[in-house]
C-alpha positions as CSV (number, residue, x, y, z in Angstrom):
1,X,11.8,0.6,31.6
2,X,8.5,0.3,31.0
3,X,6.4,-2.4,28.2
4,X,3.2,-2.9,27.2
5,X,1.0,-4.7,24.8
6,X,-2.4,-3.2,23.6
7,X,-5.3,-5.8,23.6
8,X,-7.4,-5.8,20.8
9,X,-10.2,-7.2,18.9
10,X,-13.9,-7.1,17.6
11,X,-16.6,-7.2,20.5
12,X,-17.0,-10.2,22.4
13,X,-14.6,-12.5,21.3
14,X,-12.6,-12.9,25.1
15,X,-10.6,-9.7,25.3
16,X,-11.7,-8.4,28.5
17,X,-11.8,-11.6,30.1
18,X,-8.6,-12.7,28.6
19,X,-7.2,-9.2,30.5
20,X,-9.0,-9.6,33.7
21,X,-7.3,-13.3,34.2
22,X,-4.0,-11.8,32.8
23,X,-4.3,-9.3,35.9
24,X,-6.3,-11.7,37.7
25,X,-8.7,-8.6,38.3
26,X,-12.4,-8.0,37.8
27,X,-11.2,-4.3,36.2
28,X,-11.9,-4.9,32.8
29,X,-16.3,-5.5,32.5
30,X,-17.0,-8.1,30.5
31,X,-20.1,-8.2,29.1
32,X,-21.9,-9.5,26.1
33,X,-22.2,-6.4,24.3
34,X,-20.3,-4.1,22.3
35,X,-18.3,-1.6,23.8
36,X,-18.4,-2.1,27.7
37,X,-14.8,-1.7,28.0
38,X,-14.9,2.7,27.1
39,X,-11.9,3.5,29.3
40,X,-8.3,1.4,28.6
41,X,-7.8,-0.7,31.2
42,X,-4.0,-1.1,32.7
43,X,-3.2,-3.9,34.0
44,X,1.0,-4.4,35.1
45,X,1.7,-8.9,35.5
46,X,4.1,-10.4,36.7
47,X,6.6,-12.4,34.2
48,X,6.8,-16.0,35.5
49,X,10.0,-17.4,35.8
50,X,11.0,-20.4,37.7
51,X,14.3,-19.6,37.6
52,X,13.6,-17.2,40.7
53,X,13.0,-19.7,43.4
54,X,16.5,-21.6,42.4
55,X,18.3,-18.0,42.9
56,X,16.5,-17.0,45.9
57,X,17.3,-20.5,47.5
58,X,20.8,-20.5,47.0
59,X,21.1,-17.0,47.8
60,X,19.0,-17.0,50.6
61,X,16.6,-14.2,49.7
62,X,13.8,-13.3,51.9
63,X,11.8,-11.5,49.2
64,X,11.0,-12.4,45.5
65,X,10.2,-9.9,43.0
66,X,9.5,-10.4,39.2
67,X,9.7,-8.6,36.0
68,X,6.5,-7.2,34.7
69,X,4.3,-6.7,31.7
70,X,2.1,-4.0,30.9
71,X,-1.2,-4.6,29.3
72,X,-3.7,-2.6,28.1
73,X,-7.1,-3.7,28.0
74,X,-8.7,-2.1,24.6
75,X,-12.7,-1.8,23.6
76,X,-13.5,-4.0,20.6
77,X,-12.8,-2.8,17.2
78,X,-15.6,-3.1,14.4
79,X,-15.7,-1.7,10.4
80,X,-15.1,1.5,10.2
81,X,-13.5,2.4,13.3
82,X,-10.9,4.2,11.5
83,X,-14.0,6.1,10.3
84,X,-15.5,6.7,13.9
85,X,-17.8,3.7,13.5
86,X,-18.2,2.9,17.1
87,X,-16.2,3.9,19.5
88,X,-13.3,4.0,16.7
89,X,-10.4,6.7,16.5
90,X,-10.6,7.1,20.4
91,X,-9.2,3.5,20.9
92,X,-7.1,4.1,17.5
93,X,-5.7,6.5,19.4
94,X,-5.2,4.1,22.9
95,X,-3.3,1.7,20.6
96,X,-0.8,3.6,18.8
97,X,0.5,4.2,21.9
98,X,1.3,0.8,22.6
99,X,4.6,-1.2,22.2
100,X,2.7,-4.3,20.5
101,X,-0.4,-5.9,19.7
102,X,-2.2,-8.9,21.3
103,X,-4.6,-9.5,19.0
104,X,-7.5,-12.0,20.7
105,X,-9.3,-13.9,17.9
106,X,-12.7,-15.8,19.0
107,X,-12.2,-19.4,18.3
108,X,-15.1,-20.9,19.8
109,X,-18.9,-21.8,18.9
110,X,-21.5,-20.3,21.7
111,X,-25.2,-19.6,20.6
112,X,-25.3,-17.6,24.0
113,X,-22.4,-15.0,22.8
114,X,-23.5,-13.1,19.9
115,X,-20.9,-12.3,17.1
116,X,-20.6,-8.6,15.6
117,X,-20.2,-10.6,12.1
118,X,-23.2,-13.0,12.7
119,X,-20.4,-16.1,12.7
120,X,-17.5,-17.3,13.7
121,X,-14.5,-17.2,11.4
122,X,-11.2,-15.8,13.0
123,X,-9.0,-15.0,9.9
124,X,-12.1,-12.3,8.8
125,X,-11.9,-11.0,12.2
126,X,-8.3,-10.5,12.0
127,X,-8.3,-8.8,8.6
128,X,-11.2,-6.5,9.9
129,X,-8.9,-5.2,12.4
130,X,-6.0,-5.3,9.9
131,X,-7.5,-3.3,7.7
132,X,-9.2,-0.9,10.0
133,X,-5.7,-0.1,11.6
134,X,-4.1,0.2,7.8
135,X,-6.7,2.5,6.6
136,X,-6.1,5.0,9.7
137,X,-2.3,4.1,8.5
138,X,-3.3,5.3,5.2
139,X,-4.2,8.6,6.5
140,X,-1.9,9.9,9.2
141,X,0.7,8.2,6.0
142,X,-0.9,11.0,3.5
143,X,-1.0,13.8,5.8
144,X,2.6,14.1,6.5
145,X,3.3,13.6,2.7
146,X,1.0,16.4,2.3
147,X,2.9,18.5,4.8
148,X,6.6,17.6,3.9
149,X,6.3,18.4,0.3
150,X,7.2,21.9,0.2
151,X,10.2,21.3,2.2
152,X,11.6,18.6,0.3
153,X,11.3,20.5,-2.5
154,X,13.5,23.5,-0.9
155,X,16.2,20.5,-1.0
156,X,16.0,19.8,2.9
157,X,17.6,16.7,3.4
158,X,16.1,14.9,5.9
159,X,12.8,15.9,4.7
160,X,13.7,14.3,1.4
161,X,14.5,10.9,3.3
162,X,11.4,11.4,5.3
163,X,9.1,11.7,2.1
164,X,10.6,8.5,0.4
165,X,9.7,6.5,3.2
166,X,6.6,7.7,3.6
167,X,6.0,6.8,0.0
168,X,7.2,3.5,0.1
169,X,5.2,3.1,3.5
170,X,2.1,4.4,1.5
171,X,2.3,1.7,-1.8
172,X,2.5,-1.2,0.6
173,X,-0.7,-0.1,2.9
174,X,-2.7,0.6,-0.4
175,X,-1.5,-2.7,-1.5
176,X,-3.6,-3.8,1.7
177,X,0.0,-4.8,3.4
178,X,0.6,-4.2,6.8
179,X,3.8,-1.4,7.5
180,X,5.4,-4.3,9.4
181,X,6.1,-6.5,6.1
182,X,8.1,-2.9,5.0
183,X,11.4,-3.7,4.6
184,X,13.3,-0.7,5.9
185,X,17.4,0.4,5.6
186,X,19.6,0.5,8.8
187,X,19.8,4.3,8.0
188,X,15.4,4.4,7.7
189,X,14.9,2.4,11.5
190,X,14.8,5.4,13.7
191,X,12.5,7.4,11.0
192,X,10.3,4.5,10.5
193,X,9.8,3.9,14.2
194,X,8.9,8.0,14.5
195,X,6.0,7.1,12.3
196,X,4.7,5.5,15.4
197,X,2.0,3.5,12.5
198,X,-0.1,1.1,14.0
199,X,0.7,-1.8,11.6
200,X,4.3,-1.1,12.4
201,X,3.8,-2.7,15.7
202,X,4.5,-6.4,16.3
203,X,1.5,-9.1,16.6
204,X,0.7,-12.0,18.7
205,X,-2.9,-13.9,18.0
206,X,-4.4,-15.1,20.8
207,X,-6.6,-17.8,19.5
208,X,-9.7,-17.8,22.6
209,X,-11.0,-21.4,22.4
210,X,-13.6,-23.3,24.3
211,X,-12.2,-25.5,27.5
212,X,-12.5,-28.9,25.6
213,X,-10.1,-27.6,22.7
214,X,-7.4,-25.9,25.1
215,X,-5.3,-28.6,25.2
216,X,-5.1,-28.9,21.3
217,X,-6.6,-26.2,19.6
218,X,-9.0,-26.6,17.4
219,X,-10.0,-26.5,13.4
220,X,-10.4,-22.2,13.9
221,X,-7.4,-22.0,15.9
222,X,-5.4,-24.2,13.2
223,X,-6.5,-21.6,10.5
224,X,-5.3,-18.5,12.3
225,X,-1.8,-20.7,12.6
226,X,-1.3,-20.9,8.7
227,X,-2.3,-17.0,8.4
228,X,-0.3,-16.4,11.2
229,X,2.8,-18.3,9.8
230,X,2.7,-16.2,6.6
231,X,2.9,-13.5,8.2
232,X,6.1,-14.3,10.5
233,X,3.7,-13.9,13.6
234,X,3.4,-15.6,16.6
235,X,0.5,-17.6,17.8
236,X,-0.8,-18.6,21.3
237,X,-4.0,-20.8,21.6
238,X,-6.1,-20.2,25.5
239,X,-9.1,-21.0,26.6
240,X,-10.0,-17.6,28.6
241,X,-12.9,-19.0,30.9
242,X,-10.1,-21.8,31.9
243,X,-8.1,-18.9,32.6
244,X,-10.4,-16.5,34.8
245,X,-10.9,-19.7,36.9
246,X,-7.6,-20.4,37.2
247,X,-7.2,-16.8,38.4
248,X,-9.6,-17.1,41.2
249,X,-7.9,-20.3,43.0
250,X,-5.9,-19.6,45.7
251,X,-3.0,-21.6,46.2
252,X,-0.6,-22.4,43.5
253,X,-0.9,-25.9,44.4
254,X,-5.0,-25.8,43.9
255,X,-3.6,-24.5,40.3
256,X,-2.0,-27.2,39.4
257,X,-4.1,-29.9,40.4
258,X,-6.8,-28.0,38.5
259,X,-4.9,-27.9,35.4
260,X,-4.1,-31.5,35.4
261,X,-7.4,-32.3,35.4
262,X,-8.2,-30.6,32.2
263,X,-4.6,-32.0,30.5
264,X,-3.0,-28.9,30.8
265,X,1.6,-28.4,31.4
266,X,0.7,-24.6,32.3
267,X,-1.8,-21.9,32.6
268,X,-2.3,-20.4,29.0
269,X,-1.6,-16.6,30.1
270,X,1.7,-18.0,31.3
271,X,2.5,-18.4,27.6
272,X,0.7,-15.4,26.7
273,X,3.4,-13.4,29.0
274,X,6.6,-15.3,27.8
275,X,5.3,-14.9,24.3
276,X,5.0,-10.9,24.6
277,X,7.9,-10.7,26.0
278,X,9.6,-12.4,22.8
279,X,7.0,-9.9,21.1
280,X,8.7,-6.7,22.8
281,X,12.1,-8.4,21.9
282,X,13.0,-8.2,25.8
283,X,14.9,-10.2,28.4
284,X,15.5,-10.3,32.0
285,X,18.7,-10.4,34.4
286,X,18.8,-10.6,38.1
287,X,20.3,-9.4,41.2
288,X,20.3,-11.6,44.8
289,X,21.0,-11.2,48.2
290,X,19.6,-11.8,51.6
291,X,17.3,-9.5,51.6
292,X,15.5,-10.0,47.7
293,X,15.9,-11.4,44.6
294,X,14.8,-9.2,41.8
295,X,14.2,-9.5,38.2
296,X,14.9,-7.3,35.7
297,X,13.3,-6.1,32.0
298,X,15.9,-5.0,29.3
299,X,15.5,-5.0,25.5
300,X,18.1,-7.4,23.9
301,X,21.1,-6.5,23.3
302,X,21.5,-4.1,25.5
303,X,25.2,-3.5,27.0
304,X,26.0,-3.9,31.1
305,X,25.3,0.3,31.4
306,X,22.1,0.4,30.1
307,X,20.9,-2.5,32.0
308,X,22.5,-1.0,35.1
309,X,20.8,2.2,34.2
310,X,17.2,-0.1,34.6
311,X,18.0,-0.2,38.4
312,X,18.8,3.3,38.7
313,X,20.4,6.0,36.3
314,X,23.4,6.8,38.6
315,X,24.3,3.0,38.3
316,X,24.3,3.9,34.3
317,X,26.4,7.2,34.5
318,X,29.1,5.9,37.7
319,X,29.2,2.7,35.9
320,X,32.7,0.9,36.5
321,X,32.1,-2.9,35.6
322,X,29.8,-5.3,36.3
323,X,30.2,-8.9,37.9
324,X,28.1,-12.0,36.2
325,X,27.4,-15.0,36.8
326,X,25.3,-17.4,33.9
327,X,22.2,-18.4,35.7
328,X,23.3,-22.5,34.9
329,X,27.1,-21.3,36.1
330,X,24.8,-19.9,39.1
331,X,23.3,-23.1,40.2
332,X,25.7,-25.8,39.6
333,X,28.4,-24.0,41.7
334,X,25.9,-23.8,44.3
335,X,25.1,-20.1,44.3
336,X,28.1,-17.1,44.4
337,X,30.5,-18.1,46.5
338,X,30.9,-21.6,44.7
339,X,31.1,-19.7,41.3
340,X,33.9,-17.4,42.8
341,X,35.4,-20.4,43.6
342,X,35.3,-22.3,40.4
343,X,36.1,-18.8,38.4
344,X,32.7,-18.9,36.7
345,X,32.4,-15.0,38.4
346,X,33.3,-13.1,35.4
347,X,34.6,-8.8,35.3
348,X,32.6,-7.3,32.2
349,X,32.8,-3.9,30.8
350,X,30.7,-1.2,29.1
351,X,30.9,-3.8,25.8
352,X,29.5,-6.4,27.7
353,X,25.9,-7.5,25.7
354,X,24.0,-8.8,29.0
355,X,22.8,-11.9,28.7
356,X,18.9,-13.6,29.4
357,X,19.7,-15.1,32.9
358,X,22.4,-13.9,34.2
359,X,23.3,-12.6,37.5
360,X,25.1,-9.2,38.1
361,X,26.6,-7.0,40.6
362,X,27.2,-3.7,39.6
363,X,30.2,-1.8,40.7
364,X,30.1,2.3,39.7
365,X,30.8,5.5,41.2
366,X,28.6,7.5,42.9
């Protein structure tokens, strides 16, 4: 089960060095110019999660494996990309194909960077892209109207559904909304989601500050908070050259003595991660042994098949029951045997809604 978030923004406000400490990679060319990143960059991160060493000690793994992100490293946006300004409906294209947005916002003052807009204000930058990624909304929005109207008018009836929504989708984007704020029907999800319209997709502003403001922000980062909150979205405030040196150290221990120095709890991509994964409305659940302990990506609410089904789909189809332990049950029994013991080992069926943390065996048929 694959996830990734498309990062976006105008040129040479942090995006490609914001990806290449993500990955902690040179892939992604950064550059002060627009439009050095042509190509998407992929870059797959692990999800940190110190809940892994605890497991693996108590269960005496060898190996640690985490859950991982996808993200895609996108060239910078400017007016009238969804015109072809640019290098425009190529990277249109790269982002509707992504699962959310990480939208990187320049928060910082540097006379050596030069801004697209001639200044730095972060809400304008947002609403560029905004309305750049409405107005190719707009279109694709039309076009299907266009091409649905002669079968909704033979009295086809899931054309006629398909042609409301589309209308109701197209008086909120020429209202200069975005087709998240849509309020859709439980019966209108699945043909919303179809759509596949950019605005649809889930945000996350990542405010890109200078290092003395990224341990509180700053007056630009506290502006794209308000907009942000307005719009139900969530907001992350880094400093990306902290980050791409961060990325270069070698031991975790040179990591953390480096961020206390600078004032810092954590590295700012670790909150990046944790808060894309809240974007893509995911969780994780593990397996341990001797030999590994492995993380696992699921959506929420998924039910104890479909999560076996992540490990392998003839888990999913032989799927008998599944044995859990709660990650907390997990550790103050002292690992498996001590939750046996205690009766925290619980049998859960094909009902069971797995839960973030725990830790399964799966019994099926082959």
């Amino acid at each position: 089960m694959s996830f990734n978030c498309g990062i976006v923004g105008l040129p040479n406000v942090g995006k490609s060095t914001t990806f290449n400490a993500l990955t902690a990679t040179a892939a992604a060319q950064a550059a002060n110019f627009p439009f050095c990143t042509i190509e998407p960059n992929v870059g797959r991160v692990a999800v940190p999660d110190e809940r892994m060493e605890k497991i693996a000690a108590l269960a005496g793994s060898q190996n640690i494996i985490p859950s991982q992100l996808e993200f895609v490293d996108i060239a910078g946006l400017v007016k009238g990309a969804s015109k072809g300004e640019g290098l425009g409906n190529q990277f249109l294209a790269n982002i509707r194909e992504t699962d959310a947005i990480v939208h990187v916002l320049r928060c910082f003052e540097d006379d050596d960077i030069t801004h697209v807009e001639g200044g730095v204000d972060p809400v304008r930058d947002a609403e560029i892209i905004d309305t750049e990624l409405m107005i190719a909304d707009l279109e694709s929005v039309e076009k299907q109207i266009k091409g649905l109207g002669r079968k909704a008018k033979s009295g086809d009836k899931e054309a006629v559904s398909q042609l409301a929504l589309l209308e109701k989708v197209k008086v909120v984007l020429e209202e200069g909304k975005c087709a998240r704020t849509i309020e859709v029907s439980e019966e209108e999800k699945k043909m919303f989601k179809m759509l596949n319209l950019l605005t649809s997709k889930p945000v996350l502003y990542v405010c890109n500050v200078s290092e003395e403001d990224a341990a509180t922000g700053n007056e630009y980062s506290k502006k794209v908070e308000e907009m942000a909150k307005k719009q139900n979205a969530e907001v992350v405030v880094i400093s990306a050259a902290i980050e791409s040196e961060i990325a270069q150290l070698g031991t975790e221990e040179e990591k953390r003595e480096f961020l206390d120095s600078l004032g810092l709890e954590e590295a700012g991509l670790n909150k990046v991660i944790r808060a894309g994964q809240k974007l893509l409305n995911i969780q994780t659940y593990f397996t341990c042994g001797p030999k590994e302990t492995r993380a696992w990506t699921i959506r929420v609410g998924a039910k104890a098949p479909e999560a076996a089904g992540v490990i392998h789909t003839d888990f999913q189809k032989g799927f008998i029951k599944a044995e859990v332990i709660s990650f907390e049950d997990y550790v103050s029994c002292g690992g498996e045997q001590g939750a046996k013991e205690k009766g925290k080992m619980r049998q859960e069926g094909k009902e069971y809604v797995v839960q973030d943390g725990d830790i399964i065996l799966f019994r099926f048929n082959v």
